[in-house]
TIFI-185480 format. One record per residue (C-alpha): residue in one letter; x, y, z. Coordinates in steps of 0.2 Angstrom, whole numbers, plus 5000, padded with zeros to 4 digits. Layout:
REM residues N
AXYZ
...
***
This chain:
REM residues 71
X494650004975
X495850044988
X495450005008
X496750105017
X497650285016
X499250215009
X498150114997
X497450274989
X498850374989
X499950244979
X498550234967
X498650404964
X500550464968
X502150404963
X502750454978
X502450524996
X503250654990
X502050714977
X500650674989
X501450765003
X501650914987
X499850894983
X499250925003
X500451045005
X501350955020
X503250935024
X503650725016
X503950685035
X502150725039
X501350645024
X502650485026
X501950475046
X500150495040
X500250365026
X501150255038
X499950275053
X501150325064
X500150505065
X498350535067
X497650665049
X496550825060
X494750815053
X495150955042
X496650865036
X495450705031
X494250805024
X495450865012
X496350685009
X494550625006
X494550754992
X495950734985
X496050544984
X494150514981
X493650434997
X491650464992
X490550415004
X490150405023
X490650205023
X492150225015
X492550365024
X492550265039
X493350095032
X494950225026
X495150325043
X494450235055
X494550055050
X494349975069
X492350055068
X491949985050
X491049855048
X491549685035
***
């Protein structure tokens, strides 16, 4: 199971692209997202945790903010 953003999109998408097609987001957003360079909105992880299958509270938390989860 994947642990970070880029982790699950890669194992969904080809591509940022197709991911960036799937949100409905520009590729220059999704590519910043994926990257970490841009912060998702709380809507905007609520639907990337739809999407991509984050289920959970935990992984939740591990995915978006990784620097509160615990090992």
């Amino acid at each position: 199971m994947p642990t970070t953003i880029r982790g699950f999109v890669f194992a969904k998408y080809d591509s940022i692209s197709a991911f960036a097609k799937a949100m409905k987001w520009g590729r220059q957003k999704a590519s910043r997202i994926v990257k970490g360079d841009q912060r998702p909105t709380a809507d905007e992880m609520e639907k990337m945790a739809d999407d991509l299958g984050i289920v959970g509270v935990t992984n939740f938390i591990a995915v978006f903010f990784p620097h509160y989860a615990t090992k």
